[in-house]
C-alpha positions in Angstrom: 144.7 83.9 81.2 144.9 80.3 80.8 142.8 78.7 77.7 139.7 77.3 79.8 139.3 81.1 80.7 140.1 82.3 77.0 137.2 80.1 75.6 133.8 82.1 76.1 129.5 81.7 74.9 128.8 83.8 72.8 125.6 85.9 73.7 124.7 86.7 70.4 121.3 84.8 69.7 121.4 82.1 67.2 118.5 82.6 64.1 118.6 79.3 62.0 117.5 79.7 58.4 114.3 77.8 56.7 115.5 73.9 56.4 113.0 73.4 54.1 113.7 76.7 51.9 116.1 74.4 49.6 114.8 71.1 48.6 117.2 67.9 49.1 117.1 65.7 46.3 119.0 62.1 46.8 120.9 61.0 44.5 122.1 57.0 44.7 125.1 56.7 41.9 127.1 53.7 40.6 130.5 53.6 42.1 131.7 54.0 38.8 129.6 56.5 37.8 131.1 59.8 36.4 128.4 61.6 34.9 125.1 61.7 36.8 126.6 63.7 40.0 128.1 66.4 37.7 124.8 66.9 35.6 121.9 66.9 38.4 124.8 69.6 40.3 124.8 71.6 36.7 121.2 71.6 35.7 119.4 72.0 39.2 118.5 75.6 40.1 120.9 76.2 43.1 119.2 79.1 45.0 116.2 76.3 45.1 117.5 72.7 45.4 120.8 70.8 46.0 121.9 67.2 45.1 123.7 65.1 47.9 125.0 61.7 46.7 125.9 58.0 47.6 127.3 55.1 46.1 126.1 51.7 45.4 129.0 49.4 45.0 128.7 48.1 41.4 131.7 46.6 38.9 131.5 46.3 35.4 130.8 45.3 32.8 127.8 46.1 32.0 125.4 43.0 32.0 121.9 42.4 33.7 123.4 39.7 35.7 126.1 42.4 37.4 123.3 45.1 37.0 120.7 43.0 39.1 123.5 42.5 41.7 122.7 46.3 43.0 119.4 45.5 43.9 120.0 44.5 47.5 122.2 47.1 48.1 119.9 50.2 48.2 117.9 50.2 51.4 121.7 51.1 52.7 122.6 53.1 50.2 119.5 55.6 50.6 119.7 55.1 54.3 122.9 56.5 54.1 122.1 60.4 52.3 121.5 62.6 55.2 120.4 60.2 57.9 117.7 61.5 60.3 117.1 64.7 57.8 113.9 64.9 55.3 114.3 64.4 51.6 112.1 65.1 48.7 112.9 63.2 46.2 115.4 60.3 45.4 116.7 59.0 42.1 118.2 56.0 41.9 120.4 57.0 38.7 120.8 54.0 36.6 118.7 53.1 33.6 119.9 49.5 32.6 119.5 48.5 36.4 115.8 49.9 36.4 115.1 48.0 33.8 116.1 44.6 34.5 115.3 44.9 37.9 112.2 47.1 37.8 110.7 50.3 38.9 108.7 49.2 41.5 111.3 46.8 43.5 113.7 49.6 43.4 111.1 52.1 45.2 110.4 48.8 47.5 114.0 48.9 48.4 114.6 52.4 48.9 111.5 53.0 50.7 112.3 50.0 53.5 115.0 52.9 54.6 113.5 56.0 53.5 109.4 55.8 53.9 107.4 58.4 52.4 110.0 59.9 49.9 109.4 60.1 46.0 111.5 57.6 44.3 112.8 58.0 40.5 114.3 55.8 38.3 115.4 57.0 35.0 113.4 54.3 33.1 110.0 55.3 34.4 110.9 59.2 34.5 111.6 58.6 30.6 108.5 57.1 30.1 106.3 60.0 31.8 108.6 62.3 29.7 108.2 60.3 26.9 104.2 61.1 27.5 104.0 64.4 29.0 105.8 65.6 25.5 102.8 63.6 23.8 105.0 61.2 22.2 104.0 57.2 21.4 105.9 55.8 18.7 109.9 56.2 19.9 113.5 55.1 18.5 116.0 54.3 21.7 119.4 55.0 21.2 121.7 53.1 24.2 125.4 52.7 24.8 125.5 49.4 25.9 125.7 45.8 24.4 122.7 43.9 22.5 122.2 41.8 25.0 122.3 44.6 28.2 119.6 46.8 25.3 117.5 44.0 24.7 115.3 44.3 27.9 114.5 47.9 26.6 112.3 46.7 24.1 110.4 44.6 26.1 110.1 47.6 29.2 109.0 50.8 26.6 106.6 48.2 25.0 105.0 47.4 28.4 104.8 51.1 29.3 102.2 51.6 26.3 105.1 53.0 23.7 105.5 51.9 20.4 109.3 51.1 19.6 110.4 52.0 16.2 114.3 51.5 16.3 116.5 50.3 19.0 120.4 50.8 18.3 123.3 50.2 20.7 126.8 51.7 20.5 128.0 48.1 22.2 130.4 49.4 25.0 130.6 47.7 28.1 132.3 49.6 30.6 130.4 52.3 32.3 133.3 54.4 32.4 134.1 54.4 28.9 130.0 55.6 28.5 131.3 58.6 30.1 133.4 59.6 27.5 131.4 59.5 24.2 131.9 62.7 22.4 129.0 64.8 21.8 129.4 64.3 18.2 128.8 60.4 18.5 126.1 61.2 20.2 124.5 63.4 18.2 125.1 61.4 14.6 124.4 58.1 15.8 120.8 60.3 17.5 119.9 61.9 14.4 120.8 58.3 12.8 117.7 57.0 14.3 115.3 59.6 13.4 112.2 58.4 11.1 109.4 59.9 9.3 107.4 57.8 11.9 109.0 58.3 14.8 107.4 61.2 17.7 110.4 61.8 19.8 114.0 59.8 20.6 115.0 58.7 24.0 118.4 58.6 24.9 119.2 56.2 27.7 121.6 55.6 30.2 122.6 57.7 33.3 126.2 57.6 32.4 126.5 58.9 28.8 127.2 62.6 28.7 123.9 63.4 26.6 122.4 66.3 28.3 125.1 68.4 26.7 123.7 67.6 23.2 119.9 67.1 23.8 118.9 70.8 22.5 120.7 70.4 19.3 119.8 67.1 18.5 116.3 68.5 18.6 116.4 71.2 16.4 118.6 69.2 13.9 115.1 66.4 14.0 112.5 69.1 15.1 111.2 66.4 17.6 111.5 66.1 21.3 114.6 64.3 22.8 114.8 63.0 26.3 118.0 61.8 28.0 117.9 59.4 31.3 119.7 62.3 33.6 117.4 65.1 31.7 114.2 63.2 32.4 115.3 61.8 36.2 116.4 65.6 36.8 113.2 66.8 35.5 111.0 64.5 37.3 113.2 64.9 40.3 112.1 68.7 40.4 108.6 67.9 39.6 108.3 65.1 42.6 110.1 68.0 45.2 107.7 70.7 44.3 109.5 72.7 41.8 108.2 74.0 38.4 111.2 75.4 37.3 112.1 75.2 33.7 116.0 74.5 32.9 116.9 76.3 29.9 119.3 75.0 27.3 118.4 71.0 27.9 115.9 70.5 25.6 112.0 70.9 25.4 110.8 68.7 28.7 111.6 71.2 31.2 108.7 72.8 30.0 106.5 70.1 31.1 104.5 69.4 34.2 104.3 65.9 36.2 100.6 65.4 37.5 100.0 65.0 40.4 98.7 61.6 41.4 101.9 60.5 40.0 103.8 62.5 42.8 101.4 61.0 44.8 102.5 57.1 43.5 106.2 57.6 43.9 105.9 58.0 47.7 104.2 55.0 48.8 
């Protein structure tokens, strides 16, 4: 038998499972990035949604001149996560970026490629966090430089929050933001704590911080929310999913409403 006889259909009928019975959640990383990928793939619940990931090209350091060099770049990048297949959410996972070059432009950009699907940035999924936990009057904790931190003033105060404290741990490189120890971040967190203040946010999409959000709260006894904890969270929310993550702090607990859903996919 020669091999064009060997080769055969088989007649066994072919069932195809549910495509929509695990939700696809888009994930646009720095090209640098080495923490964002790894923590949506550990805290979403995998027998109900999956992260699939691309890269925007991006070089350090961090500065809102290189930061704001990204913006042009992610109608392709988005265009490029599962091409031709439905998504139901995407985060573009960088906070600093968000920030200087705003929530809205970034959903512009993406949605040129990718019409109809609900956009998150980490900024504006902090915020809703921020509020959903009932919180007003915040201290920011970042990794980056003064002058890359400064902008976050200005961006929380515009969003109706009440900025306390703002400290920076002044590092430039994204990659080195990857490797804070926990215990940096958690003294330099509990640091910024005041009498005054209703919860702490945690930014930057890079910085390892998830691992330490749930004990940072019960040393404070106040809510804590991290850029990948809150863009996770409001990822879930915008695909349909109520699911609370435990171990990551008290947010997973919290709903989105609805007409935001609503907002992030025109």
């Amino acid at each position: 038998m020669n091999n064009s006889e060997l080769v055969k259909l088989s007649s066994e009928p072919v069932i195809f499972n549910d495509p929509a019975a695990i939700k696809k959640i888009g994930l646009i990383a720095l090209a640098t990035d080495l923490t964002s990928e790894r923590d949506f793939a550990r805290l979403l619940p995998k027998d109900k949604a999956a992260v699939y990931v691309n890269r925007v090209a991006y070089q350090n350091p961090t500065t809102p001149e290189n930061l704001r060099r990204m913006a042009p770049r992610l109608t392709s990048a988005a265009d490029l996560i599962l091409p031709e297949v439905s998504l139901d959410a995407i985060c573009y996972s960088c906070t600093a970026a968000s920030v200087v070059i705003g929530d809205e432009a970034i959903r512009d950009s993406i949605h040129t490629s990718r019409p109809g699907v609900p956009v998150i940035t980490p900024s504006d999924a902090a915020c809703r966090a921020l509020r959903a936990l009932g919180a007003t009057r915040i201290s920011i904790l970042t990794p980056y430089t003064v002058e890359t931190s400064q902008p976050f003033a200005e961006y929380f105060s515009a969003q109706g929050l009440n900025v306390l404290r703002l400290e920076c741990l002044g590092i430039e490189d994204d990659r080195d933001m990857a490797l804070v120890s926990d215990d940096t971040i958690i003294q330099a967190s509990v640091t910024l704590n005041t009498d005054d203040t209703d919860a702490l946010f945690i930014s930057c999409t890079g910085l390892p911080a998830v691992n330490v959000v749930e004990e940072i709260e019960r040393q404070i006894g106040k809510p804590v929310v991290s850029s990948n904890q809150a863009s996770i969270w409001m990822s879930l929310r915008a695909a349909g999913l109520d699911d609370s993550v435990a171990g990551f702090g008290s947010l997973f607990d919290k709903a989105l409403p609805d007409p935001v859903i609503s907002k992030l996919k025109n």
